[in-house]
N, C-alpha and C positions, 0 to 999 in steps of 0.2 A: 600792938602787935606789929612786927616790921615782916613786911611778906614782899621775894624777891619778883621783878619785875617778869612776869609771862605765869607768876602764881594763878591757880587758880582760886578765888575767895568768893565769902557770903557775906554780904552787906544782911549784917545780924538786921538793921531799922528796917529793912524792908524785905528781905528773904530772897533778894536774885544774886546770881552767881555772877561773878564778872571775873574778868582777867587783868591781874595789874600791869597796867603802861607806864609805871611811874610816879612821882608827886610833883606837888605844889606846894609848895608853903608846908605849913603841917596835913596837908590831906594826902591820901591815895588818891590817882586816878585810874579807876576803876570803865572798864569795856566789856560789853554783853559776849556771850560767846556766841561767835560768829558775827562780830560786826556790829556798830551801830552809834550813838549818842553816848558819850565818855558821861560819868557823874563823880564826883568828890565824894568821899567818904575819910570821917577819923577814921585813923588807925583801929582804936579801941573798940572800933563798932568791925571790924572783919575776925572772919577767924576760914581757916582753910578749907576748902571744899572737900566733902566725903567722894570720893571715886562713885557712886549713887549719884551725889551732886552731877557732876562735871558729866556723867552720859545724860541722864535728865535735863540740862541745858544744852546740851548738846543736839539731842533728839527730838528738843522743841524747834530747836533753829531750822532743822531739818526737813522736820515736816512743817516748818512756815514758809521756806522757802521753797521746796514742790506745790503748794496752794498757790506761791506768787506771792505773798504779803509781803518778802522781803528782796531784798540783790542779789 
């Protein structure tokens, strides 16, 4: 799957949402929403985030970040 850069995707291997920043070689890089440690992902392992998706990642970051856990 080729997903444009600021996509929002689901790393099918592991089930979190990230935001694409770009590639590498043959991978995506792949960014938490809201911040945080980039990871490499195939292509073939993304597929695009349901609007469900993207506020549910959204509103984890949110209420992590009023606890203080994150920046």
């Amino acid at each position: 799957m080729s997903a444009a850069v600021g996509s929002y995707v689901v790393d099918t291997r592991t089930g979190k949402v990230g935001v694409v920043t770009g590639s590498e070689g043959p991978y995506l890089r792949l960014r938490p929403v809201g911040g945080g440690r980039q990871w490499d992902c195939v292509p073939e392992a993304v597929r695009i985030a349901t609007a469900s998706e993207r506020l549910s990642a959204a509103t984890a970051y949110v209420n992590a970040r009023s606890r203080g856990e994150v920046g």
